[in-house]
C-alpha positions in Angstrom: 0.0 0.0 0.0 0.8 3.6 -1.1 0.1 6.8 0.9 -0.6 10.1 -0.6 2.7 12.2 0.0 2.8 15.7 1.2 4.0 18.0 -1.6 4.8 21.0 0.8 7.3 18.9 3.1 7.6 15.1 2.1 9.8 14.3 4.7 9.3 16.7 7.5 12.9 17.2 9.8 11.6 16.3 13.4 13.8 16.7 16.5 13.6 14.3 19.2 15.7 15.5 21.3 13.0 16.7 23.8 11.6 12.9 24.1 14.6 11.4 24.4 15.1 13.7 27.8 12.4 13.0 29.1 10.8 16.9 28.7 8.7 16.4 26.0 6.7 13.3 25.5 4.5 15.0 23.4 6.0 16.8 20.5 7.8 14.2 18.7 5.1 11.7 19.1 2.4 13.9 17.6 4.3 14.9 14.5 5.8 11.1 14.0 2.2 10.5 13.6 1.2 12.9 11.5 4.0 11.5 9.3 3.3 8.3 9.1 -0.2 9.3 7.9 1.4 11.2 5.3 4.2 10.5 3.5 5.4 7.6 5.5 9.0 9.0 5.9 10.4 11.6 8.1 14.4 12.7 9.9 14.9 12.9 12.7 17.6 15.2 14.7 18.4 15.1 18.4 18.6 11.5 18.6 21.9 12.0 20.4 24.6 9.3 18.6 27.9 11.1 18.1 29.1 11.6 15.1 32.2 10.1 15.5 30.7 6.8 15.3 28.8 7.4 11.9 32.8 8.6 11.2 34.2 5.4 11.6 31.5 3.7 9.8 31.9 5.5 6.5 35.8 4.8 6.9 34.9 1.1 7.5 33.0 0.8 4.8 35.4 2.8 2.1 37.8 0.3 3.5 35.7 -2.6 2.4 35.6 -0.9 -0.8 38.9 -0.6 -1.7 39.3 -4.7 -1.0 40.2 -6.6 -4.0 37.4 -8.7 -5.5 39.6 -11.5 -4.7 38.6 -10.9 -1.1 35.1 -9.5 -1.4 34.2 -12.9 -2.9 34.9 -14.5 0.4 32.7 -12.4 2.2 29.3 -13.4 0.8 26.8 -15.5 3.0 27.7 -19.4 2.7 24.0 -19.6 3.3 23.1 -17.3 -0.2 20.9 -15.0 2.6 20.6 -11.9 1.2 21.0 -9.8 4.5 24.5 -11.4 5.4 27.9 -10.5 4.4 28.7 -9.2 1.2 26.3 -8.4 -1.7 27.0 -6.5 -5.0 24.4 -5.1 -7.0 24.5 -5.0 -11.2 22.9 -3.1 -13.4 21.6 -5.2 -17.2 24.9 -3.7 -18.5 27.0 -5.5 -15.8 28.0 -2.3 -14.0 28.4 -3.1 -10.1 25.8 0.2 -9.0 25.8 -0.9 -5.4 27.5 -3.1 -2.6 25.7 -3.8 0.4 27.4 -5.3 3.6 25.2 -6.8 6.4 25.4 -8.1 10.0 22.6 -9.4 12.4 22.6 -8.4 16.0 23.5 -11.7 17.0 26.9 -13.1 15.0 24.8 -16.8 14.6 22.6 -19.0 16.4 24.9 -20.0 19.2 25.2 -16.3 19.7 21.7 -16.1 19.9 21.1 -18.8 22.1 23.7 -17.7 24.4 21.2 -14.6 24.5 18.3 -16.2 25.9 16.7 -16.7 22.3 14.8 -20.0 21.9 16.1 -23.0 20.2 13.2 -23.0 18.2 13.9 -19.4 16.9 18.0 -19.5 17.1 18.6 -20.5 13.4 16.8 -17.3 12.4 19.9 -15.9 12.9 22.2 -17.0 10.5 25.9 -16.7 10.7 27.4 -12.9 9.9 30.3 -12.7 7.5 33.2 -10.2 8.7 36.1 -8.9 6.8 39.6 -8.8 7.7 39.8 -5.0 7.8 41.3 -3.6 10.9 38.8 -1.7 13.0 35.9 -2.7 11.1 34.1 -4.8 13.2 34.2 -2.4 16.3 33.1 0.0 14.1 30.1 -1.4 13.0 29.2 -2.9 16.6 29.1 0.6 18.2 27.2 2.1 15.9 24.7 -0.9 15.6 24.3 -1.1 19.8 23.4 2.7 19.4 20.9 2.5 16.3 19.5 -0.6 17.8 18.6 1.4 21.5 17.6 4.8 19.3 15.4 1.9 17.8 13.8 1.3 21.1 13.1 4.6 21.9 11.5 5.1 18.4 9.0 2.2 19.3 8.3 4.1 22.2 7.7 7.1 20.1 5.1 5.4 18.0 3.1 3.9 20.9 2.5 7.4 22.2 1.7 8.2 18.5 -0.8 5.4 18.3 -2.2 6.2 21.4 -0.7 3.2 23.9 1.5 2.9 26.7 4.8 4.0 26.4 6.2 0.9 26.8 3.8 -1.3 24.7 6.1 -2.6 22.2 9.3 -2.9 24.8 8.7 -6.2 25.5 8.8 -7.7 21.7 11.7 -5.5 21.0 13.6 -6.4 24.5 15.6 -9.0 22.1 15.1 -7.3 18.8 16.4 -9.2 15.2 17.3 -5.9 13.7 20.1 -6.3 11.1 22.7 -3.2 9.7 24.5 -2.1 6.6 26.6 -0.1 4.9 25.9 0.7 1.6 28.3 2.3 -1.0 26.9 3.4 -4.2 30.7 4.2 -6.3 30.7 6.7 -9.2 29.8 5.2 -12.4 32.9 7.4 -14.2 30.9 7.5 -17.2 27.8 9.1 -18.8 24.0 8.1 -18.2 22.4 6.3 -20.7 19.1 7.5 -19.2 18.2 10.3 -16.1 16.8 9.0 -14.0 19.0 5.5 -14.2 17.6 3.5 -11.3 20.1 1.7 -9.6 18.2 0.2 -6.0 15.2 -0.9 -7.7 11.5 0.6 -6.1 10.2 -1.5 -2.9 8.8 -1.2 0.8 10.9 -2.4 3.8 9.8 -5.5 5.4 10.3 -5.0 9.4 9.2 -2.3 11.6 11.2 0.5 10.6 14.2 2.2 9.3 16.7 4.2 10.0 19.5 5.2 7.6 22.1 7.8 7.8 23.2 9.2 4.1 26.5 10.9 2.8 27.0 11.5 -0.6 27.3 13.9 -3.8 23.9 14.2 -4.8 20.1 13.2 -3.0 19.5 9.9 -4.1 16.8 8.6 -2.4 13.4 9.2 -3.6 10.4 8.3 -2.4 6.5 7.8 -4.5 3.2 9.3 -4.0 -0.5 8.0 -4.9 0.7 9.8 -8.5 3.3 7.8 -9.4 5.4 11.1 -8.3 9.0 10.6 -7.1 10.2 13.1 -4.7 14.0 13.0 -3.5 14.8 12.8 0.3 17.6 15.4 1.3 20.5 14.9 2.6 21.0 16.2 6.2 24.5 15.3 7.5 22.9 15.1 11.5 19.9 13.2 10.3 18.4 9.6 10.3 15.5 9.0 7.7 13.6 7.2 9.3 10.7 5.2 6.7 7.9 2.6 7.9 8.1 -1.2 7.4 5.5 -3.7 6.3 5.1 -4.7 9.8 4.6 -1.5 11.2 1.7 -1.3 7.9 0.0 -4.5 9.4 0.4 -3.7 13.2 -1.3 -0.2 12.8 -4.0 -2.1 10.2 -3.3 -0.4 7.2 -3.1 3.0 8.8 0.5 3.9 8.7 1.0 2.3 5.5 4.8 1.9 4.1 6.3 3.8 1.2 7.7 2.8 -2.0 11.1 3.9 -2.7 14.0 3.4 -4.8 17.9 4.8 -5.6 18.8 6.8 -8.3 22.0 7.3 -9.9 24.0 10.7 -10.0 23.9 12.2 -13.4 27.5 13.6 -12.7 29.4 10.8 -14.0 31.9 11.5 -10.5 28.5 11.2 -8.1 28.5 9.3 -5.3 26.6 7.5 -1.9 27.6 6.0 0.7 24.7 5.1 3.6 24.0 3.2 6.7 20.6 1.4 7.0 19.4 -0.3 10.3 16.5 -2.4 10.1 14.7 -2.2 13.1 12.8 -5.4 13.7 11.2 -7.4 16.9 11.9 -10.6 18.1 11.7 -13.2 15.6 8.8 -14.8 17.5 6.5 -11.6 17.9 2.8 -12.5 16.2 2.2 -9.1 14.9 -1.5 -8.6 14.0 -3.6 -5.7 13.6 -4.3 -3.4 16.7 -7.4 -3.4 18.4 -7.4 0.3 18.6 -6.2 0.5 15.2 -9.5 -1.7 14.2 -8.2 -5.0 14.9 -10.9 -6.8 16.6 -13.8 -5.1 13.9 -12.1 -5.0 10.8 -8.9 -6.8 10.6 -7.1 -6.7 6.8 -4.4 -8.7 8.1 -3.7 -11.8 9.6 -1.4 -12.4 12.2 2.4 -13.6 11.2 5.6 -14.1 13.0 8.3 -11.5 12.2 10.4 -14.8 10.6 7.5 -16.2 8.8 7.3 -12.5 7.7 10.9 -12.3 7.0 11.1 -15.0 4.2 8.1 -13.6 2.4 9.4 -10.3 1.9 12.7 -11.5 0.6 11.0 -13.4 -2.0 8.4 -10.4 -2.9 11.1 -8.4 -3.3 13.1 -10.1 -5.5 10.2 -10.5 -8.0 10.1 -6.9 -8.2 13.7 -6.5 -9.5 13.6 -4.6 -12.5 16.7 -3.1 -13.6 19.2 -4.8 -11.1 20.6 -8.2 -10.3 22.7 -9.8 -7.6 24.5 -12.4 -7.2 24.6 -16.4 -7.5 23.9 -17.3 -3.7 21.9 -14.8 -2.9 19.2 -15.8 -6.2 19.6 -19.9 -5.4 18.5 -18.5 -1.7 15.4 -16.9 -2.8 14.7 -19.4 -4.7 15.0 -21.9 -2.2 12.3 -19.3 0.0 10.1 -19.5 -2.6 10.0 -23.1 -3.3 9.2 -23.3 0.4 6.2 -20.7 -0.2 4.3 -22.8 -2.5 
């Protein structure tokens, strides 16, 4: 589902800062929801992580750049899951438009399990994939454990928005299954065949929600309206953009409804992007199912799912949708395997 998107501000700035003290309960929560009833994406400043560790991020992930593709090949998923280790991104042409490098809060099941997560639920969290680059992996950890509390606190944000307890989601986020990325986007050195070249193909996110940090030459991001409009996200170097996921859509029934969005490709020839997405997810055995205040118990439109049954339909969905970009060998043979298991 689409939402109309407001042409005025389509991705209102909102500081949290006042929330996050404990001042202002009310500010932030009122104009998250006006957001989500809107456009479905919004920023957020005052959320308080240093930028020192968003810093080291971006330096760990040019690092993992500059590796030979000798050693990038070793850092794909053994598994073929799309949201571990290393994953390149190719246009029809062959051009590599995009690498993507992901980790799971928990580094494997035994991790998890070590965690308190239930045997039942442990192999959800397949092994990560790390690279031998020297400060990487501390990198990436810090910021994660701060994305992964701002997370929280966002959940917390929402339930005030939605008209619950504060802490009404706490409990299915206590041991969250959020994963993070860094995503480089390298200059194509060369002309556009076409503007706007599309180079992250158009889709919703699947979990609760997101939060990504952007650097870059050029905005982008861009987001679609009820029009088929695209409207392109700025970039504010203090900002997350912060976006709704399908199982936000289905918790809230329908009424805060995610947005499609895709990447674009810099028409200077020397453009670049560089981001960091978190996607913010409850545990893997939360049943999320429509609200009761949110017309749950009259007028449900969805049933209830697990976030891991959830989790292998949207990989699947959203590699039918891939129009004008392919990835890799293990990562297709995995979907595949996800969607034989569908049938």
């Amino acid at each position: 589902m689409t939402r109309p998107v407001s042409v005025e501000n389509p991705v209102p700035l909102i500081d949290i800062g006042g929330f996050l003290a404990g001042t202002d309960l009310r500010t932030a929560p009122e104009q998250v929801g006006e957001a989500a009833t809107t456009s479905g994406f919004f920023q957020i400043v005052g959320h308080g992580i240093p930028r020192a560790l968003f810093d080291a991020c971006y330096a760990a992930g040019e690092e993992l750049g500059r590796l030979p593709e000798e050693a990038k090949r070793t850092l794909t998923s053994p598994s073929g899951h799309p949201y571990r280790g290393l994953r390149s991104n190719y246009d029809k042409s062959g051009w590599m438009c995009s690498e993507g490098f992901t980790v799971s809060r928990f580094d494997g099941p035994d991790d998890a399990r070590a965690h308190g997560v239930s045997e039942e639920y442990a192999g959800f969290f397949v092994d990560n994939v790390w690279p031998d680059v020297p400060g990487f992996r501390p990198a990436v950890e810090a910021l994660a454990a701060r994305t992964r509390e701002l997370g929280g606190r966002l959940m917390q944000i929402f339930a005030l928005a939605l008209d619950l307890p504060i802490d009404h989601f706490d409990a299915c986020t206590a041991v969250d299954s959020t994963t993070s990325t860094i995503r480089l986007y390298p200059a194509r050195h060369a002309p556009l065949d076409e503007d706007p070249t599309v180079i992250f193909d158009e889709h919703f996110d699947g979990g609760l929600l997101t939060m990504l940090h952007q650097r870059g030459t050029y905005e982008g991001l861009q987001i679609r309206n009820l029009d088929g409009e695209w409207f392109s996200v700025p970039v504010h170097p203090e900002a997350f953009v912060i976006n709704m996921g399908e199982l936000m859509t289905r918790w809230t029934n329908g009424n805060w409804p995610a947005t499609r969005h895709r990447v674009i490709a810099s028409s200077d020839p020397d453009g670049y992007r560089i981001t960091l997405p978190t996607f913010y997810n409850a545990a893997p055995e939360t049943v999320v199912s429509p609200l009761p205040s949110q017309g749950g118990l009259d007028r449900p439109l969805y049933e209830p799912v697990t976030v891991a049954e959830w989790e292998g339909r949207h990989i699947t969905s959203t590699h039918r949708e891939r129009e004008h970009t392919i990835s890799g060998e293990a990562n297709e043979a995995y979907v595949a395997r996800l969607a034989g298991a569908d049938k």
